[in-house]
C-alpha positions as CSV (number, residue, x, y, z in Angstrom):
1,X,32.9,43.9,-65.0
2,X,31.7,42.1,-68.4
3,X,33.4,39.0,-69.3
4,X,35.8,40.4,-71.7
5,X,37.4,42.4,-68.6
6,X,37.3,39.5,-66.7
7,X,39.3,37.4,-69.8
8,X,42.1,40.5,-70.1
9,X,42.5,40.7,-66.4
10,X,42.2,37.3,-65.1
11,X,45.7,36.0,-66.6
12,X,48.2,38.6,-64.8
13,X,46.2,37.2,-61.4
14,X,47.0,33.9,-62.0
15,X,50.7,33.8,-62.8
16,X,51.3,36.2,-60.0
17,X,49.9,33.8,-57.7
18,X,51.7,30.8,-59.3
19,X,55.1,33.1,-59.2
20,X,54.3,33.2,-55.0
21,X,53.6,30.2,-55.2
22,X,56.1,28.3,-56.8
23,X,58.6,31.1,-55.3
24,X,57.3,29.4,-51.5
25,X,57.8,25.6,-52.9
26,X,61.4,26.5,-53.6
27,X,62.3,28.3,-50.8
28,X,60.7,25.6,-48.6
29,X,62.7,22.5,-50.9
30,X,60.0,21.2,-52.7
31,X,60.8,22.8,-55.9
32,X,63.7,21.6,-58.0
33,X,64.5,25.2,-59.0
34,X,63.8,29.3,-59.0
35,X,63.2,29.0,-62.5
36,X,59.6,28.2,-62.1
37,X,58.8,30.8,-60.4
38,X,61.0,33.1,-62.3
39,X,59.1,31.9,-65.4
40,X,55.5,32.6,-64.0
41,X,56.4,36.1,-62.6
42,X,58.1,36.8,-66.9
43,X,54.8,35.4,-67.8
44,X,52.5,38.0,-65.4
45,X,54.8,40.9,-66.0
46,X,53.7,40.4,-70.1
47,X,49.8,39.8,-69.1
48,X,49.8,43.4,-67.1
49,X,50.8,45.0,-70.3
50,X,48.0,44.0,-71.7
51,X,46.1,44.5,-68.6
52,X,47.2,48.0,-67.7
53,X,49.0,49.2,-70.8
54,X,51.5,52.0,-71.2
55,X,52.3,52.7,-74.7
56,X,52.0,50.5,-77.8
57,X,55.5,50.5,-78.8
58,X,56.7,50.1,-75.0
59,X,54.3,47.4,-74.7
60,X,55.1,44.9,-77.3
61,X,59.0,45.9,-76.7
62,X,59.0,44.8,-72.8
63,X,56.3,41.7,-73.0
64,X,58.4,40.2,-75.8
65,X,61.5,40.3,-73.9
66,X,59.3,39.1,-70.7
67,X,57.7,36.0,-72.8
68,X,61.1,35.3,-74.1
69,X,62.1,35.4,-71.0
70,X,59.7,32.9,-68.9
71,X,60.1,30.2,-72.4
72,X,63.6,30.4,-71.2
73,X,63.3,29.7,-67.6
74,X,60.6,27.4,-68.4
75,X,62.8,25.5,-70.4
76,X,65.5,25.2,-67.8
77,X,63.2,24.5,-65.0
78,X,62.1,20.9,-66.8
79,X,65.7,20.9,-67.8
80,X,66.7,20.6,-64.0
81,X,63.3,18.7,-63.0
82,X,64.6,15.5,-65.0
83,X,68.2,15.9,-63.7
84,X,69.1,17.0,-68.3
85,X,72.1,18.7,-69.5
86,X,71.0,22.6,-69.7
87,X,72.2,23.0,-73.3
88,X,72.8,26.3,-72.9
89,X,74.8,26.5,-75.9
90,X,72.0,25.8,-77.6
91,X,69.2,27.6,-75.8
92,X,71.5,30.7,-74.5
93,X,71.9,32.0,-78.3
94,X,68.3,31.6,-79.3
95,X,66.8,33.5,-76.6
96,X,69.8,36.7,-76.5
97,X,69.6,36.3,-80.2
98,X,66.3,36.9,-80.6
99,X,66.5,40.5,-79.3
100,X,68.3,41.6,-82.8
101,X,65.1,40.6,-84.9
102,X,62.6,42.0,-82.2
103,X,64.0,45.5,-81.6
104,X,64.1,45.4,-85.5
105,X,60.3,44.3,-85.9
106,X,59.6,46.7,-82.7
107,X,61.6,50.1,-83.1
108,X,63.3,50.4,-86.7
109,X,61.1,48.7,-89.5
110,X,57.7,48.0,-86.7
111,X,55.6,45.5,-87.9
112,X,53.1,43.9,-85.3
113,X,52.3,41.0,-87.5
114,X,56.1,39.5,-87.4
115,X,56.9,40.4,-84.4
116,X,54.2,38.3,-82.2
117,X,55.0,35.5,-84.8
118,X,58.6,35.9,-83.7
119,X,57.4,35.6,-79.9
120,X,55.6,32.4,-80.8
121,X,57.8,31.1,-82.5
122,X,61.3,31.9,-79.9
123,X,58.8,30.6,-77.3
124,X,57.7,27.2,-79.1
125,X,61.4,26.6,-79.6
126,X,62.8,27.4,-76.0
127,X,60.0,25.4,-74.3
128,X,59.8,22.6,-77.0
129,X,63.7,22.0,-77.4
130,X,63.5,21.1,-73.3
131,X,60.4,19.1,-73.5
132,X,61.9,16.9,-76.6
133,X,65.1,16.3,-74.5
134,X,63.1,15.4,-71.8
135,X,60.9,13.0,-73.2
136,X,62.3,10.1,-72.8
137,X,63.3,10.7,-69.7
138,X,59.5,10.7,-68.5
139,X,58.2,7.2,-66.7
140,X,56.1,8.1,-64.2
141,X,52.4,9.5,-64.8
142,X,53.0,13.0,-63.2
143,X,56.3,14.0,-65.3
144,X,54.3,12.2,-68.4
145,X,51.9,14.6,-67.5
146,X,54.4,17.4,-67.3
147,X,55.7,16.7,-71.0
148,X,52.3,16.5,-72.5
149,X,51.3,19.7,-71.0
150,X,55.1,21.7,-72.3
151,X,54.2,20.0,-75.6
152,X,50.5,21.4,-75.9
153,X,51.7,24.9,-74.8
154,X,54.5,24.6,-77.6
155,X,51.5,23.7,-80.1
156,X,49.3,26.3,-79.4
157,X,51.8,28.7,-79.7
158,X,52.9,27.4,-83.4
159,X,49.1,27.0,-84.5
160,X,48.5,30.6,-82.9
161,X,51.7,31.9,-84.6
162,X,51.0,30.3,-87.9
163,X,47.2,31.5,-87.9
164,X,47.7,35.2,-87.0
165,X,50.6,35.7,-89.3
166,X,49.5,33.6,-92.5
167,X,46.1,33.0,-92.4
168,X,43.9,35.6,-89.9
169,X,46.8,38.6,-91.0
170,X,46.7,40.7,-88.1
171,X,47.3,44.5,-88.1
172,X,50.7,45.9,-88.5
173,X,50.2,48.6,-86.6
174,X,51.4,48.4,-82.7
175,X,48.2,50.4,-81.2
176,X,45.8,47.7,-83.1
177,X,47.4,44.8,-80.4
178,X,45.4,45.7,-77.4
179,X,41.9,44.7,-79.1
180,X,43.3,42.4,-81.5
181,X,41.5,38.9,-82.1
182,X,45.2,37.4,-81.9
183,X,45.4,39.0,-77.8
184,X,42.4,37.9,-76.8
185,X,42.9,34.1,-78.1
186,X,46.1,34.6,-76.1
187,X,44.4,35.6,-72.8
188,X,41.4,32.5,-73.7
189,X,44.0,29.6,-74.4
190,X,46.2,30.4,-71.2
191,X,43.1,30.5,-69.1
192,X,41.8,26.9,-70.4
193,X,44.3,24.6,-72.0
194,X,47.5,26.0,-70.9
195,X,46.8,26.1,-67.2
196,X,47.0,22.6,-67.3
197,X,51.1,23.6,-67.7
198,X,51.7,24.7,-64.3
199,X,49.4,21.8,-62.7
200,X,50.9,19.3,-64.9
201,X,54.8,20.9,-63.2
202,X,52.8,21.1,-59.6
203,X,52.3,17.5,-60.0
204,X,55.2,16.4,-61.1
205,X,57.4,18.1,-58.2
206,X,54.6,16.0,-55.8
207,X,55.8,13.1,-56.9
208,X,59.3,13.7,-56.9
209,X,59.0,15.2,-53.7
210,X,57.5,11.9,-52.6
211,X,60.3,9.7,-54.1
212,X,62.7,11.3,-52.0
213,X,60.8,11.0,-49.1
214,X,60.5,7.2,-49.8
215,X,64.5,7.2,-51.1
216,X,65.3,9.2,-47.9
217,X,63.3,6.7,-45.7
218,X,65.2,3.7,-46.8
219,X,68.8,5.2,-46.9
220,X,71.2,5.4,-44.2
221,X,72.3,8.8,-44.3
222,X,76.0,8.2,-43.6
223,X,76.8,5.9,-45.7
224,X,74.0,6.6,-48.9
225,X,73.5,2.9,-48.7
226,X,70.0,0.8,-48.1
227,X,69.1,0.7,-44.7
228,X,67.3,-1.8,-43.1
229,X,64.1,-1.3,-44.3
230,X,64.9,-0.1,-47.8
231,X,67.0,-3.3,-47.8
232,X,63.8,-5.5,-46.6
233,X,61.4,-3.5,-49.2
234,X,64.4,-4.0,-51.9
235,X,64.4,-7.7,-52.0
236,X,60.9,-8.2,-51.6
237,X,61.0,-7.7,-55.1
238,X,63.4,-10.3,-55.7
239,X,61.0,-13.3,-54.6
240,X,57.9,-14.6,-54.5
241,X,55.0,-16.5,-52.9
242,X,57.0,-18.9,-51.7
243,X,60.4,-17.2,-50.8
244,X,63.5,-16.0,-51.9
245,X,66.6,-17.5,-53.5
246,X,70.3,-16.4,-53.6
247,X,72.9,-15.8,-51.0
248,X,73.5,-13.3,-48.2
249,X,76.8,-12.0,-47.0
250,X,77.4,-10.0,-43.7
251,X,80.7,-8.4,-43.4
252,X,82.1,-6.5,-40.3
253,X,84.8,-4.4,-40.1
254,X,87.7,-5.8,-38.0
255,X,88.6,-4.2,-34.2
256,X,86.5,-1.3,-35.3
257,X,86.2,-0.1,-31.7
258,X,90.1,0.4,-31.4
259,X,89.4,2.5,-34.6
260,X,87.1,4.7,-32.6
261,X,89.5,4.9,-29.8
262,X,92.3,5.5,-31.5
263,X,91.7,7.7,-34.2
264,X,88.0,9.2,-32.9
265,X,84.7,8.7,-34.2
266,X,84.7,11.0,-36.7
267,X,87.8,8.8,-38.2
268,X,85.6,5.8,-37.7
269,X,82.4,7.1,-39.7
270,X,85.1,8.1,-42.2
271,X,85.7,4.7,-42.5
272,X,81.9,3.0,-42.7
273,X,81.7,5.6,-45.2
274,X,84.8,4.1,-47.4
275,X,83.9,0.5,-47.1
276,X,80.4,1.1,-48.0
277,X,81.5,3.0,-51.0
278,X,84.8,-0.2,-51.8
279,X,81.7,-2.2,-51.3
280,X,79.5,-0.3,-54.2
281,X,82.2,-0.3,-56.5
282,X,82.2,-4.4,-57.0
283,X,78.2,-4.1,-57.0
284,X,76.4,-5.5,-59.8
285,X,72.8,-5.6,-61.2
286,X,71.6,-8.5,-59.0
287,X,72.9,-6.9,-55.5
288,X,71.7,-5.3,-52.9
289,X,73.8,-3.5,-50.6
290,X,73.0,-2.4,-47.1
291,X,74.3,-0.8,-43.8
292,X,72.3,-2.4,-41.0
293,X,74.2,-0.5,-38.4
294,X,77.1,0.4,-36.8
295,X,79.9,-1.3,-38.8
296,X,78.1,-4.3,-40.1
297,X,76.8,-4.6,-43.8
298,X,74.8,-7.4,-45.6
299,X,74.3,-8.3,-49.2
300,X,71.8,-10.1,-50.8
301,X,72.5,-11.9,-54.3
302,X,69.6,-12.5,-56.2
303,X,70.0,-16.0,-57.8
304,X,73.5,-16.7,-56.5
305,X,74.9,-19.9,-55.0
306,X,76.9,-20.0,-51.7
307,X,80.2,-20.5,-53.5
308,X,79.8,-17.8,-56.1
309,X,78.7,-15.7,-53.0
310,X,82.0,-17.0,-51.1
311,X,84.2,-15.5,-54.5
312,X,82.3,-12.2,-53.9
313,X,83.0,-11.9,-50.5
314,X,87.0,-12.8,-50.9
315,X,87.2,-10.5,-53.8
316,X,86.0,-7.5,-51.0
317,X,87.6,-8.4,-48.6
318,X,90.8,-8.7,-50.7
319,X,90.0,-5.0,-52.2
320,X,89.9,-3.8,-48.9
321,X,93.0,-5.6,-47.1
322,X,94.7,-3.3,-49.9
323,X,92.9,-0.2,-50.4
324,X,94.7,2.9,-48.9
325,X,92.7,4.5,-46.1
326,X,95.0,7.7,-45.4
327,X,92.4,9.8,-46.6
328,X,90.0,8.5,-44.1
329,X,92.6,9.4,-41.3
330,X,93.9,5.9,-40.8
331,X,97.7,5.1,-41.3
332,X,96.9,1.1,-41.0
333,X,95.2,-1.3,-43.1
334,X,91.4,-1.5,-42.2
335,X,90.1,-5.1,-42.9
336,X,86.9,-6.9,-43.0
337,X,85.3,-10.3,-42.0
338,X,82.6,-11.9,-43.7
339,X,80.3,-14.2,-43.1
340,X,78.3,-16.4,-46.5
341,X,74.6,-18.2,-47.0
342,X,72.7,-19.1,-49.0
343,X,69.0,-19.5,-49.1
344,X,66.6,-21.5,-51.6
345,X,62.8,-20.6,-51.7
346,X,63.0,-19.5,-48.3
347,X,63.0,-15.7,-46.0
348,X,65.9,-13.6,-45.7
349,X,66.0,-13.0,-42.0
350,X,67.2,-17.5,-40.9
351,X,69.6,-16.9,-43.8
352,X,70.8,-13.6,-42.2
353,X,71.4,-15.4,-38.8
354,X,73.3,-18.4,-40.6
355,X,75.2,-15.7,-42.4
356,X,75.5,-14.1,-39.0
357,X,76.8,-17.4,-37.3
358,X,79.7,-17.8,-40.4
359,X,80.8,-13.8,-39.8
360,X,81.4,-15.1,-36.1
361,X,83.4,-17.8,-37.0
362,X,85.3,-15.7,-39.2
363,X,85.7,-13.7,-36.5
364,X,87.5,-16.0,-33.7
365,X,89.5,-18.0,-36.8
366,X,91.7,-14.9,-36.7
367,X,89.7,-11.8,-38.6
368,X,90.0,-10.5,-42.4
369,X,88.6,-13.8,-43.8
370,X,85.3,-15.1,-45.3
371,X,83.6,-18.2,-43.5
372,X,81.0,-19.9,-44.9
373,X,77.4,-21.0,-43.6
374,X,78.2,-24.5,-45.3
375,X,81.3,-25.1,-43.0
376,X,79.0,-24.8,-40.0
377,X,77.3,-27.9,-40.9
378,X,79.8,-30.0,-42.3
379,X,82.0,-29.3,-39.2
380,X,79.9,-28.1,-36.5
381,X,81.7,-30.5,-33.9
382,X,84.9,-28.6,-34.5
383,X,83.3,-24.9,-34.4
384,X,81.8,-25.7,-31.3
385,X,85.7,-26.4,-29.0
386,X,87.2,-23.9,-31.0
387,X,84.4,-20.7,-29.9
388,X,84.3,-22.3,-26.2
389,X,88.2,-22.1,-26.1
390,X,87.9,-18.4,-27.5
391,X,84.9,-17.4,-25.4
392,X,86.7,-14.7,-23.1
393,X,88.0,-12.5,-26.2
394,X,85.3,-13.3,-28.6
395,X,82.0,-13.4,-27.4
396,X,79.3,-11.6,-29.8
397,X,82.3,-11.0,-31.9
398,X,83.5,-8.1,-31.3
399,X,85.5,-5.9,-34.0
């Protein structure tokens, strides 16, 4: 087989392979979308035309209704990769649109010429318009990558269209495509430059894939919140050398085991669920929210003082003295207790167990109210009778 075989052959090989391919990384969750894979198997389905053609007229009709149609899923693939509106009112009208024009070019007035500049030019727009959108979108090397590989396809295809139509004329005539100079620089540019296309989206779904695998890892999965180790690699950040500053506040939901035995503990996960989310929705930017197990949470205030901790704390647990649970499955009020420290240059974990040693008092003081590491110091004497007179009901806090 001499190399000019091997040039015309070699491209319908390789998308079908990259169709399985990306077809096995959807079905198996690693792909965002089918659209990949629909694309690539478009994309082949042209190339065998040219491989093992038919008849001329046939087969520029079909492979510009195939190329249209991989631009298109292309498109929505890096659409959905970055999480971007579709825009399908938009894209949608281009790509059905363009069928008016080709069957024109194709079947009533042909001419070869306009036609593959059409292609080229329907394609550049449906993969371009998504890559422009996405831009900005693109932080990390692998979907930079991505986006600079869309963007080179999308300029081939304009130089190539541009060239063959304007400058290097090619034929009008139908039959004259299969040994054309414009089809063979089509068969030699997607076998160098734009392979780097479907690397460049195999790299990117790598990386994303690994961001969920690290999100997933530090997530507790009832609640969507930071567990304990994505809590501990969160505000790592926050410090330095030396420590960490800011506050800490545990709360625990009140007499959360008569929840469980009254309502069930498919009622009670109901509820962890709720208060996590009460507790997002008075996050802000220097927070960090946790769920470090059953119905305890801790937050860690980057920069805060104890008493503007204290006002955080009292604002939640207000919001959730009030909140309506009924659609959790619970016809009382559920309440909180919380528990306030702060810590200056120092590790999280000693401020955790003063914070811990505040939720406790807030706990035998009566429930549904915020204590304060602070108060432990100034009247430790007085914390001390009161917990040995509430020993009995109140050891390790319960509820």
């Amino acid at each position: 087989m001499d190399t000019q075989n091997v040039i015309f052959y070699l491209p319908s090989s390789i998308f079908v392979i990259l169709a399985f391919f990306f077809l096995l990384l959807w079905r198996l969750g690693l792909s965002s979308s089918w659209q990949w894979a629909a694309g690539f198997a478009q994309t082949a389905c042209g190339f065998a035309l040219s491989s093992f053609p038919i008849e001329p007229t046939f087969d520029q009709f079909v492979s510009g209704v195939f190329y249209t149609g991989a631009a298109y899923c292309y498109g929505s693939a890096i659409l959905i990769h970055f999480a971007e509106n579709k825009w399908w009112p938009v894209r949608r009208p281009v790509a059905i649109g363009f069928m008016v024009p080709h069957t024109y070019l194709v079947l009533v007035e042909p001419s070869l010429r306009l036609d593959l500049f059409l292609i080229e030019m329907v394609f550049a727009f449906l993969l371009g318009f998504s890559v422009w959108k996405v831009a900005p979108k693109a932080k990390p090397a692998a979907d930079l990558a991505l986006v600079a590989a869309g963007a080179l396809v999308v300029v081939d295809c304009l130089i190539r269209g541009i060239l063959f139509t304007f400058v290097f004329r090619t034929s009008e005539a139908m039959s004259d495509f299969l040994h054309s100079a414009y089809n063979i620089s089509v068969h030699v540019t997607t076998i160098t430059v734009c392979l780097l296309f479907p690397f460049g989206a195999i790299a990117a779904m790598t990386a994303a894939a690994i961001d969920r695998h690290r999100h997933s890892a530090g997530r507790d999965p009832l609640t969507g919140l930071l567990n304990r180790r994505g809590f501990n690699a969160a505000v790592e950040g926050a410090g330095d050398a030396i420590g960490l500053s800011g506050a800490v506040v545990l709360c625990d939901i009140d007499h959360f085991k008569q929840i469980n035995d009254t309502f069930g503990h498919a009622t009670g996960d109901r509820v962890i669920v709720e208060v996590g989310n009460r507790l997002s929705q008075l996050q802000d930017d220097r927070m960090h929210i946790a769920r470090f197990g059953g119905e305890e949470f801790v937050v860690f205030m980057d920069s805060a003082r104890e008493d503007d901790a204290a006002r955080w704390a009292e604002r939640a647990r207000r919001h959730l003295a009030a909140s309506d649970w009924s659609a959790a499955g619970i016809t009382g009020q559920v309440t909180a207790s919380f528990g306030v420290a702060e810590m200056k240059r120092s590790l999280i974990d000693p401020a955790i167990e003063r914070a811990d040693r505040a939720l406790y008092l807030a706990k035998v003081a009566g429930r549904d109210r915020v204590a304060s590491a602070s108060s432990l110091r100034s009247g430790q004497r007085d914390f001390v009778a009161t917990t040995s007179d509430s020993a009995a009901c109140s050891m390790n806090a319960p509820g």
